[in-house]
C-alpha positions in Angstrom: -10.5 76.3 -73.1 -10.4 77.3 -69.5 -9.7 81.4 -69.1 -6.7 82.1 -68.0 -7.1 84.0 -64.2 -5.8 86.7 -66.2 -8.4 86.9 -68.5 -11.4 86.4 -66.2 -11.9 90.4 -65.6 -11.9 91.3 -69.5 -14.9 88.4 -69.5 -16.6 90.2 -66.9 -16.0 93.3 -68.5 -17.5 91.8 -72.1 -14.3 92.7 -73.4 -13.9 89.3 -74.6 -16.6 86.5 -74.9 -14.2 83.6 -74.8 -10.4 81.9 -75.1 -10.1 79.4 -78.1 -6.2 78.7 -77.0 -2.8 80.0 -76.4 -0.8 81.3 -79.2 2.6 81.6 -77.5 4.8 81.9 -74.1 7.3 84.5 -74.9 10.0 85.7 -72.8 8.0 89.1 -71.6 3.9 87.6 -72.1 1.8 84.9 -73.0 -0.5 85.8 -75.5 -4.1 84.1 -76.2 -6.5 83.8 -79.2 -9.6 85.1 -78.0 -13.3 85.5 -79.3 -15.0 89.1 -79.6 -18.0 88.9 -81.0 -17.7 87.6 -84.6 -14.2 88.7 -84.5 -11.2 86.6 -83.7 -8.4 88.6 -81.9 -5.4 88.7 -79.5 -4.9 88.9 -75.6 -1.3 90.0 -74.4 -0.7 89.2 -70.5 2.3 90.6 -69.4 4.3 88.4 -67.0 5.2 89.5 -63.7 8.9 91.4 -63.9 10.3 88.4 -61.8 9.1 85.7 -64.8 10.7 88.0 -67.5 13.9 87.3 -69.3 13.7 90.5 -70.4 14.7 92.9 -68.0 13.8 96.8 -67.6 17.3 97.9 -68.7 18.0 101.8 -67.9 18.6 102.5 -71.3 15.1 101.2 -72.4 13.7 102.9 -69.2 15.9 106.5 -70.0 13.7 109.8 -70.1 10.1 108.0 -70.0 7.9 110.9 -68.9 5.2 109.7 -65.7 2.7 111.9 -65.4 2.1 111.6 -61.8 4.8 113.7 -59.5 4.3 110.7 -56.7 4.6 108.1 -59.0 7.6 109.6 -60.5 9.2 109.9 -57.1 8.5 106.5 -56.1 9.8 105.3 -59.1 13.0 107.1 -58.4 13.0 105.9 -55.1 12.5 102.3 -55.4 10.0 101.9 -53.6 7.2 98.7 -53.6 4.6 101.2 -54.6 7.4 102.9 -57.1 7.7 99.6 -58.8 5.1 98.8 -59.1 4.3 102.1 -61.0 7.6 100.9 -62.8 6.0 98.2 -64.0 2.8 99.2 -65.3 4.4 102.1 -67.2 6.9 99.4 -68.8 3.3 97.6 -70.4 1.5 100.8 -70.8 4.8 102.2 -73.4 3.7 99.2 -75.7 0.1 100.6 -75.8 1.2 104.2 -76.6 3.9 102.8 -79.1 1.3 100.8 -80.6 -1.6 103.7 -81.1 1.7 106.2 -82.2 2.6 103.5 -85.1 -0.5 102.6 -86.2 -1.6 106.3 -86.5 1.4 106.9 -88.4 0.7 104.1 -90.5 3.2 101.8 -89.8 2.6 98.4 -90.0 1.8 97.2 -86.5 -1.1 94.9 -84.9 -3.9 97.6 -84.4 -4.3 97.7 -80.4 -8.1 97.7 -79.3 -8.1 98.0 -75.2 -5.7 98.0 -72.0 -7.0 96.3 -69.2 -5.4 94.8 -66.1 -2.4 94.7 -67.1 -3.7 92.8 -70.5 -3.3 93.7 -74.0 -6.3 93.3 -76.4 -5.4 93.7 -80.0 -5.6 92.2 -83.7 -4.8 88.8 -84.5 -2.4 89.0 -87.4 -2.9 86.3 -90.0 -1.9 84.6 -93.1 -3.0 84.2 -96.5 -5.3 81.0 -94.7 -6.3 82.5 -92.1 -4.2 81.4 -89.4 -2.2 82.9 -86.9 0.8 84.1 -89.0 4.2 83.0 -87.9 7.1 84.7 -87.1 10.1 85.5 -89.7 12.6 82.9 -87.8 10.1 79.9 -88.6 10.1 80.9 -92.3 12.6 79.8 -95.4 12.9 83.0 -97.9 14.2 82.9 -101.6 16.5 85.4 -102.3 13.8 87.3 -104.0 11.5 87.3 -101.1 14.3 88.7 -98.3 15.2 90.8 -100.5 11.5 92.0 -100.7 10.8 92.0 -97.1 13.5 93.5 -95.9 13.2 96.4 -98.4 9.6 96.4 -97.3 10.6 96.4 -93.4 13.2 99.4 -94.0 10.5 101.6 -94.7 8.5 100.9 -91.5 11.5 101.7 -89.5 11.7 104.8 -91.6 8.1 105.6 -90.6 8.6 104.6 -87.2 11.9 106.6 -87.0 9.7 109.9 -88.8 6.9 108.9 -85.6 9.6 109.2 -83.4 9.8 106.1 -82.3 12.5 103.3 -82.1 12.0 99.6 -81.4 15.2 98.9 -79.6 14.4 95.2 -79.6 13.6 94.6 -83.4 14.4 90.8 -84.6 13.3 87.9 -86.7 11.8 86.7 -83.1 9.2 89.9 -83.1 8.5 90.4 -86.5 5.6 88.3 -88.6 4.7 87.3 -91.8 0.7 88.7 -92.3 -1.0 87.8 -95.4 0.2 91.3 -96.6 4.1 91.0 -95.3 6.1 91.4 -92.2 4.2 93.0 -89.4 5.9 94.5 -86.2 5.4 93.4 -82.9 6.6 93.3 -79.3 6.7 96.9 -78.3 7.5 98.0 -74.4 10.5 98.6 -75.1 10.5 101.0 -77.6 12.4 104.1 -76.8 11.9 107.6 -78.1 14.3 108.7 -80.4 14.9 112.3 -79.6 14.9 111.9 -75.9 16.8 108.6 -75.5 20.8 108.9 -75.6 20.9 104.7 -76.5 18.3 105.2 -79.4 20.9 105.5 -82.2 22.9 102.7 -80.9 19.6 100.2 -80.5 18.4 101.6 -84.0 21.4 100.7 -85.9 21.6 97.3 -83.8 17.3 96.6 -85.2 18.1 97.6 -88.5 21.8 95.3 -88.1 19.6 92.3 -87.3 17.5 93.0 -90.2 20.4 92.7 -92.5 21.7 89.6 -91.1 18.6 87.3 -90.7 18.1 88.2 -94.7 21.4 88.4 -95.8 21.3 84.3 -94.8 19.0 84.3 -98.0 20.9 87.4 -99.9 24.2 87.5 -99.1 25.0 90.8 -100.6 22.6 92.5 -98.6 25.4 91.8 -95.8 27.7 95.0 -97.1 24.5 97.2 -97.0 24.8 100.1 -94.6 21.5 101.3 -94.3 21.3 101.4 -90.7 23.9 104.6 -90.7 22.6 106.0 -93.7 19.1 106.3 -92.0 20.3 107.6 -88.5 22.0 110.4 -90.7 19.2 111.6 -92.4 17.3 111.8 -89.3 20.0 113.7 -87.7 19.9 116.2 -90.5 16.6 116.2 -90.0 16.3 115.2 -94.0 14.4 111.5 -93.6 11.2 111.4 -95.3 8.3 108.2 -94.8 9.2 107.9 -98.7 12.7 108.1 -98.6 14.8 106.6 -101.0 17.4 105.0 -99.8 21.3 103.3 -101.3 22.7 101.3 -98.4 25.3 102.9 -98.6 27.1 105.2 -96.4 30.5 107.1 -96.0 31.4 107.3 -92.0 33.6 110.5 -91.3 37.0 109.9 -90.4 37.8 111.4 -87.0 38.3 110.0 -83.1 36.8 106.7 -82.8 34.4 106.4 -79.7 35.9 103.7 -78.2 32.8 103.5 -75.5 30.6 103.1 -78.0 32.2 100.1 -79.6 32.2 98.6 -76.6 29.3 98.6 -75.8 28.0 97.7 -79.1 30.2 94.2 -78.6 28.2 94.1 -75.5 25.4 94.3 -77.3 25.7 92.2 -79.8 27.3 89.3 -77.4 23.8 89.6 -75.2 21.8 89.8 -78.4 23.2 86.2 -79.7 23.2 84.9 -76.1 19.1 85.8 -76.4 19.2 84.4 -79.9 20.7 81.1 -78.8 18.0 80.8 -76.1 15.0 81.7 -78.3 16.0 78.9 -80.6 16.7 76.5 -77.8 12.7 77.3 -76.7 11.0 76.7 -80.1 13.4 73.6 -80.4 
């Protein structure tokens, strides 16, 4: 097919030889099958921050470090120039969140290059060979989500030891490789020591875990896992290997009645998105 305009400097740059097709339109990229050489991989373009459904929220955005002092204060001030910086350090967090995970072994697409505001990175495929699809366009036994979402609480356990937390984790992002679920869809992750939301989008990933496979197992619906992790990590106790109940024991005291709230918020936006990813595939 014809490159994308997108595409054309990665081409000139022998990045990439050529585009076999487009993959999928998502609501922050559109991401490309491309050829390199004899291997087959993955081009990310990021959309403009207009064309995103996904916006920058502060929270996502809280304590990012820029290393440039004028960038930093252009950011701050609002300017065209500031974001504009904005918006390349909202793509360029994916790219550091990717080479963080992979080094630490979670199970993420390995990223190869960063240029013009494009993504290169592996093609994740399934047992044929094909692209692999996500976890929302696959049926599960109760066996299998049972499996998977076992094998998915360890990544976030590994990602969590990295540092790092998704803050946007869901069936949507998540797909099914030829050797079980893979991560994806990264620029928003947050870091978890230095963002005040991370515990609240942590226990709201690992929530959305629980009820996309508790449609196949119901009783992993009265799992606590979520709170059992956060606490370890807190203690500074949570280990890559961890073994882990589901259960958990919250201490009785004042309830923070801020922090339900905006958990309802959360979880009202989060089906809103829901309900308008499904009425895109459909």
């Amino acid at each position: 097919m014809k490159a994308p305009a997108r595409l054309e400097s990665l081409i000139e740059e022998g990045l990439i030889d050529s585009v076999v097709r487009q993959l999928m339109s998502g609501k922050e990229a559109l991401v490309y099958v491309v050829r390199c050489g004899d291997d087959t991989r993955c081009a990310k373009i990021y959309k403009e921050a207009t064309q995103r459904s996904f916006r920058q929220a502060v929270d996502y955005t809280e304590n990012r470090k820029v290393k440039n002092t004028r960038q930093a204060r252009a950011m701050a001030k609002g300017t065209r120039f500031g974001r504009q910086a904005q918006e390349a350090a909202w793509q360029s967090a994916e790219v550091d969140a990717l080479y963080r995970l992979a080094a630490a072994g979670v199970r993420v697409p390995k990223p190869y290059n960063f240029h013009d505001g494009v993504l290169l990175m592996e093609l994740v495929t399934d047992a044929s060979g094909d692209a692999a699809p996500r976890l929302n366009d696959v049926q599960f036994t109760p066996e299998q989500a049972r499996a998977h979402h076992a094998a998915l609480l360890q990544e976030v356990v590994r990602m969590l030891c990295a540092g790092v937390v998704h803050g946007d984790l869901s069936e949507f992002n998540i797909l099914l490789g030829a050797d079980g679920p893979v991560i994806i869809d990264l620029p928003q992750a947050v870091d978890a020591a230095g963002n005040n939301h991370a515990s609240r989008m942590f226990l709201r990933d690992v929530a959305n875990l629980r009820g996309f496979f508790g449609q196949f197992a119901p009783e992993l619906l009265q799992t606590e896992y979520g709170a059992e992790i956060w606490d370890l990590y807190q203690r500074g106790l949570l280990q890559t290997d961890q073994l882990l109940t589901g259960c958990f024991e919250r201490p009785k005291g004042a309830v923070d009645l801020g922090g339900v709230l905006r958990e309802i918020d959360d979880t009202r936006a989060e089906e809103a998105a829901r309900r308008q990813r499904m009425q895109l595939v459909g």
